[in-house]
C-alpha positions in Angstrom: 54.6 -8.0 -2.8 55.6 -9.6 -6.1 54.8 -8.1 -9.2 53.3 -11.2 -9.9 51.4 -11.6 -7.1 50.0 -8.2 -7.8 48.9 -8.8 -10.9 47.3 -11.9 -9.7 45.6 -10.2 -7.2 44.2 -7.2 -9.9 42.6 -10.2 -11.9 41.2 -11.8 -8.6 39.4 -8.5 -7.9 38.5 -8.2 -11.4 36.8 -11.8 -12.0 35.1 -10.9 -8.3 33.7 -7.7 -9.7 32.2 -9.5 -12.8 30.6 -11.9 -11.0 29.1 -9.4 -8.6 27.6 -7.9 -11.8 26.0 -11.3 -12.9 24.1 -11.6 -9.7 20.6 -10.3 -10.0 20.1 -7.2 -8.3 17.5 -7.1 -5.4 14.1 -6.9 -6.2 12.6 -4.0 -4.8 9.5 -3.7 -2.9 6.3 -3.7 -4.4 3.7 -1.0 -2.4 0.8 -2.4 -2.4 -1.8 0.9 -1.8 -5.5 -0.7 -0.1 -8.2 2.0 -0.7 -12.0 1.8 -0.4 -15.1 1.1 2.3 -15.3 -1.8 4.9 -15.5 -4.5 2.4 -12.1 -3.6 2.1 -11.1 -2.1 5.7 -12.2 -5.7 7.2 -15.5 -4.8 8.6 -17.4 -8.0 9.7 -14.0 -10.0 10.7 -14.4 -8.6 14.8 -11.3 -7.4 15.6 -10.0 -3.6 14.5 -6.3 -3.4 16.2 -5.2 -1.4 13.0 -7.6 1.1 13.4 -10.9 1.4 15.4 -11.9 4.5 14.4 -11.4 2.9 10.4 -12.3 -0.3 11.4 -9.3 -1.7 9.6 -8.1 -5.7 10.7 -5.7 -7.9 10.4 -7.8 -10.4 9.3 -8.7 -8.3 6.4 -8.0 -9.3 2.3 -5.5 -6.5 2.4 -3.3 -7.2 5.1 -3.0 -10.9 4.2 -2.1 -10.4 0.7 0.8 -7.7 2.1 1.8 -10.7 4.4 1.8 -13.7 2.6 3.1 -11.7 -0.4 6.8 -11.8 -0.6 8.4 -8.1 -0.6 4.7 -6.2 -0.5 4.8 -3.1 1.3 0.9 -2.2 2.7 -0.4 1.3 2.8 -4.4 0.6 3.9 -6.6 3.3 4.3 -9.7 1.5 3.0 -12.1 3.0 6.0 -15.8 2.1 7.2 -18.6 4.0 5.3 -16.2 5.8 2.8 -17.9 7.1 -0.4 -16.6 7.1 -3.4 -16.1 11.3 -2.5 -14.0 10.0 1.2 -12.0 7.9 -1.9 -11.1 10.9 -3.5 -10.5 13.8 -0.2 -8.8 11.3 2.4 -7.5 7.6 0.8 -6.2 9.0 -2.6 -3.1 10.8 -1.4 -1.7 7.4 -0.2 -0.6 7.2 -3.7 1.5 10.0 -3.8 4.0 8.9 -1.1 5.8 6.8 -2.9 5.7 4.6 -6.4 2.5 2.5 -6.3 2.3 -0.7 -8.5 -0.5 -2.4 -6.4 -4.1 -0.8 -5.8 -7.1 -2.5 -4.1 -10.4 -0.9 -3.9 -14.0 -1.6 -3.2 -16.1 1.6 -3.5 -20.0 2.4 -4.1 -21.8 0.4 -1.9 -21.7 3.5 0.5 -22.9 5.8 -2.0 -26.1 4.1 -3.0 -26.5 3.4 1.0 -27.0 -0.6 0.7 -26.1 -1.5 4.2 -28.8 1.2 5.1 -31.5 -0.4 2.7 -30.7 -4.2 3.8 -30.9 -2.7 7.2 -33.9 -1.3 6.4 -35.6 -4.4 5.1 -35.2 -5.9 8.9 -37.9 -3.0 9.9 -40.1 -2.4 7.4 -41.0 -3.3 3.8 -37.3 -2.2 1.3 -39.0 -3.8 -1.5 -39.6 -0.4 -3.2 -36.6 1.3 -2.1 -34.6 -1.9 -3.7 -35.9 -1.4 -6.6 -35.7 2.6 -7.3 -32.2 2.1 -6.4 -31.1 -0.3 -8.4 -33.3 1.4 -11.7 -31.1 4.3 -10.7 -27.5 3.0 -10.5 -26.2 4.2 -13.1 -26.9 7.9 -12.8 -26.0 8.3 -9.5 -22.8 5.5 -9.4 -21.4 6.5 -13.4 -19.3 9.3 -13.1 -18.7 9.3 -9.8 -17.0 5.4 -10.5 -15.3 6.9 -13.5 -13.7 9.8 -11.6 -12.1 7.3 -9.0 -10.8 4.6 -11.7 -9.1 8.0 -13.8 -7.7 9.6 -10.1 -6.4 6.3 -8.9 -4.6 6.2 -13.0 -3.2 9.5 -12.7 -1.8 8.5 -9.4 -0.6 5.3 -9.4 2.8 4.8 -10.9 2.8 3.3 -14.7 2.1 0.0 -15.2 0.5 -0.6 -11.4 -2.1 -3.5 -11.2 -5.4 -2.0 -10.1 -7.9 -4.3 -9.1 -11.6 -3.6 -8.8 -13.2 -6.0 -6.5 -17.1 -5.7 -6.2 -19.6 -7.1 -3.7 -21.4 -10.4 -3.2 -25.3 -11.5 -2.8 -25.7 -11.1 0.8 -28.6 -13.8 0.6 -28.8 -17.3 -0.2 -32.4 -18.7 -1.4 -32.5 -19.8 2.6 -33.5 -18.0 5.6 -32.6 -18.0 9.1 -32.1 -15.6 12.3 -29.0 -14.3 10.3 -31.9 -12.9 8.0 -34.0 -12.0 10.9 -37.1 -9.6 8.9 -36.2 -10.2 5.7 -39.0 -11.9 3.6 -38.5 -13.8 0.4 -38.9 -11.0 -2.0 -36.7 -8.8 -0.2 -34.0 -11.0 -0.6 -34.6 -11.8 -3.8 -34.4 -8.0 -5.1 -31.1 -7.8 -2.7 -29.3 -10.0 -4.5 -30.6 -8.5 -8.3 -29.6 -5.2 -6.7 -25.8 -6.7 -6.3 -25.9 -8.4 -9.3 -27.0 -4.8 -11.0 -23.9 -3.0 -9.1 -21.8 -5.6 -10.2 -22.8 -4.7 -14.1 -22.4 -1.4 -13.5 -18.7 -1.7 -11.7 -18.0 -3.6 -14.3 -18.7 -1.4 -17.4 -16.8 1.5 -15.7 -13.8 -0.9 -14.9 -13.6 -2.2 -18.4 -13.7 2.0 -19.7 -11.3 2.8 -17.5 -8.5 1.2 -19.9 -4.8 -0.5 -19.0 -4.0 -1.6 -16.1 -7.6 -2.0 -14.6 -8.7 -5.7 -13.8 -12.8 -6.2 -12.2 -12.8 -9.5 -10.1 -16.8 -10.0 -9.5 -17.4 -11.5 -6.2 -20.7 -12.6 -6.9 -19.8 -16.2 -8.0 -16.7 -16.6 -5.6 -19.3 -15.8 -2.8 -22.3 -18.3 -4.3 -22.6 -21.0 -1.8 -21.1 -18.5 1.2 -24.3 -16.2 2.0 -26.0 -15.4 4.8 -27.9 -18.9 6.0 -25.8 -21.1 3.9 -23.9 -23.4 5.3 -20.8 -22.1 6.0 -21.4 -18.4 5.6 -18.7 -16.1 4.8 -20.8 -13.0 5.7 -22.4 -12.1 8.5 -26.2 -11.9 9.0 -27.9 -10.2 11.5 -26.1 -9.2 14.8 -28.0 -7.6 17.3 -25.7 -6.8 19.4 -23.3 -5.1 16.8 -25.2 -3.9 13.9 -22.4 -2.9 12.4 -21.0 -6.2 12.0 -24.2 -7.3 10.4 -24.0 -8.1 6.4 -20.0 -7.9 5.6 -17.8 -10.5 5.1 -16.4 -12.2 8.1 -12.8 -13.7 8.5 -13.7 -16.8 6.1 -15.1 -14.1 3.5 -11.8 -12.4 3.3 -9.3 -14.7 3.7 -11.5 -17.7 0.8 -13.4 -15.3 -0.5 -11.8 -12.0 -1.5 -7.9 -12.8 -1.1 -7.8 -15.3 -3.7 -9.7 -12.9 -6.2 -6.4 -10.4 -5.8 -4.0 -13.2 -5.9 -5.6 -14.1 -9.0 -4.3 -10.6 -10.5 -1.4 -9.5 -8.4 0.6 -13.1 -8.0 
């Protein structure tokens, strides 16, 4: 070879390496951490492939963000009936595998036992159990929210987006067989027992500083209740209590996916 075709060359490879450099570099991954109780696990939608025992669905918020997210890496351990102590002693540790700079959660319905009450109301009168519950939120919910919101902080990695979702009125002002047993009054005091969670989320999401957003489902979920007319949540199912009173596939694809997307892009 020439000497001047290997200097030629040299400067070939050299303006080839400088334009490598200008080309952004890969984005990596975001992991995208799904943690809380079956309004987040997908109970309600009917199908559980991810997990039966969990009740965790495809057709769950979570999974459909991770999926129509570009580059969103899904760890979901949200689980049926978890507690905001099941949060903490099973789900948390999913943020220690790796960086996390997404977290979901919905947690505290479980711990004040409102699928039992609404349940209850089916039955017998809840009116008095609705409202001792809801005069009592805040001592029982405060520092057991506040211990979550500072775990998930201290676990997450710096600068993660942690989004708070909370829970909608599971009644509309109408009734039907979907609120089978449920009288007026009860439904009314339902609903002013979401709307009192929903405070109380809110005040501990707010305290819980940087990098905490509350997305209230309360007005997303408005014309979606049980016995409106397109429901997003299921009434009463006889043959599958379980299904009864959480959002179905409409619920989490219209109504809780666009309140992440809102916060996480």
């Amino acid at each position: 070879m020439t000497r001047f075709a290997t200097v030629r060359t040299a400067r070939l490879w050299t303006l080839i390496a400088g334009l490598v450099l200008l080309l952004p570099a890969a984005a990596a991954a975001d992991r995208y951490v799904a943690l809380g109780d079956s309004f987040s696990s997908g109970v309600g939608t009917g199908s559980y492939t991810l997990s039966s025992s969990c009740k965790r669905s495809v057709y769950a918020y979570p999974y459909l963000l991770a999926q129509q997210r570009a580059n969103t890496s899904l760890s979901f351990v949200a689980c049926s009936g978890a507690t905001t102590n099941d949060l903490l002693s099973s789900q948390i540790s999913a943020l220690d595998s790796a960086p996390t700079n997404i977290v979901t959660v919905t947690v505290g319905g479980n711990d004040i036992g409102f699928s039992g009450l609404i349940y209850q109301c089916t039955v017998a009168d809840c009116s008095p159990a609705l409202d001792s519950t809801r005069a009592s939120l805040e001592s029982v919910l405060g520092a057991r929210l506040d211990n979550v919101y500072a775990t998930i902080r201290a676990h997450a990695a710096p600068g993660a987006k942690i989004v708070v979702l909370g829970y909608p009125h599971e009644f509309s002002s109408s009734s039907c067989f979907g609120s089978f047993g449920v009288t007026a009054t009860e439904r009314t005091k339902a609903n002013q027992l979401a709307d009192a969670l929903d405070a109380v989320i809110a005040t501990h999401v707010a305290n819980a500083g940087l990098g905490f957003t509350y997305k209230s489902a309360l007005s997303t979920f408005v014309n979606h209740a049980v016995c409106s007319s397109t429901p997003w949540l299921n009434g009463l199912n006889l043959f599958n209590t379980s299904e009864s009173y959480h959002p179905n596939k409409a619920g989490h694809s219209s109504g809780y996916l666009p309140l992440v997307r809102a916060v996480t892009g």
